[in-house]
N, C-alpha and C positions, 0 to 999 in steps of 0.2 A: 665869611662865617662858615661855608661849605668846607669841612673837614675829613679827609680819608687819609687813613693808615692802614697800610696792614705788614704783616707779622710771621714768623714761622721756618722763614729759610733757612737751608743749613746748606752741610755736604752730606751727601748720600751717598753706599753701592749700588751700584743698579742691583734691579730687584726688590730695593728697599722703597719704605713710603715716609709721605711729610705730610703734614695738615697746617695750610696755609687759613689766618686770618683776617678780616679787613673790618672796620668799622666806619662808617661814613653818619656826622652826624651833620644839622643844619640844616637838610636840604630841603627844598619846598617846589615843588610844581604840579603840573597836572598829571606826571608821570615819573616813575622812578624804576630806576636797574641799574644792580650792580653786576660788573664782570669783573673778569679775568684776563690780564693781557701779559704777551713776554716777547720780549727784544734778545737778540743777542747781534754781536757786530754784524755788520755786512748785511742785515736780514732786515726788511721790513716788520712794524711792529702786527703782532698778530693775537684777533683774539680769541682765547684758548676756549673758555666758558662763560655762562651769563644767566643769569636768571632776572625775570620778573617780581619785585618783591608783590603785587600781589597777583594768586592764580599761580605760579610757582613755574612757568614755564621756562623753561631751559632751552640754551642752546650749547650744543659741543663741537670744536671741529672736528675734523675726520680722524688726527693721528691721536686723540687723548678716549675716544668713545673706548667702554667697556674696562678703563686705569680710571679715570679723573668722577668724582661726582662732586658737584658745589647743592649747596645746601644754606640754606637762610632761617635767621632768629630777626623776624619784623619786630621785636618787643626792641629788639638790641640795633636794629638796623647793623645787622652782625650780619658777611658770610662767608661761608669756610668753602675752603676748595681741599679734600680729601686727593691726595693724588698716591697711588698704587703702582706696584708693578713700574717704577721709574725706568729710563733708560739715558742715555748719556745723550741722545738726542732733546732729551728735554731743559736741559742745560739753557740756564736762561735769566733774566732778568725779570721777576713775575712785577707787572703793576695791577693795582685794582682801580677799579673807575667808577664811578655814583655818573647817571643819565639817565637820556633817556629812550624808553621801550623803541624797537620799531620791527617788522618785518616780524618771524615769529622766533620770539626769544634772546633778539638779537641786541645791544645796547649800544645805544650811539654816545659815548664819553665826554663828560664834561669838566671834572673835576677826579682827580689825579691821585694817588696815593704817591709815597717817593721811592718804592720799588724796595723789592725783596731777592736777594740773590739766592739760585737754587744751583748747585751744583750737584752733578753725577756722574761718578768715576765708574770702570769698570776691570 
């Protein structure tokens, strides 16, 4: 019944921006977070962003801080990954994931979106 989709990819120039979104409905536990994950071949999957839906706590990794900010609508169990400033290293497979919190910001994945291709030429 645990449902996640999300939305928004394109192709991009570097330089340019996309506004990814995900909606994850269903869920029920003692805890809940959605993120941000992106694959591309040969790469283990890695995760980009994450927030808390409640208390709003975020995590970023190190190459997206000061491009990427993710942002949540708890009415919508909606959340948007703004990402800026693109480069051709971000080239990727984005999934979103509904879990749960752990560590500070961090979300441990339970349930799947079916992935968003982003592409960035330059």
């Amino acid at each position: 019944q645990v449902q996640v989709a999300e939305s928004g990819g394109g192709s991009v120039q570097a330089g340019g921006s996309l506004r990814l979104s995900c909606e994850a409905t269903g869920y029920r536990g003692g805890g809940f977070c959605l993120g941000w994950f992106r694959q591309v071949p040969g790469k283990e999957r890695e995760e980009v962003t994450s927030i808390w839906a409640l208390g709003a706590i975020t995590y970023y990794t190190d190459s997206v801080k000061g491009r990427f900010t993710i942002s949540e609508d708890n009415a919508k169990n909606t959340v948007y990954l703004q990402m800026n400033s693109l480069k051709p290293e971000d080239t990727a497979v984005y999934f979103c994931a509904a879990g749960s919190p752990y560590g500070v910001g961090r979300c441990a994945p339970a349930y799947w979106g079916q992935g968003t291709q982003v592409t960035i030429s330059s």
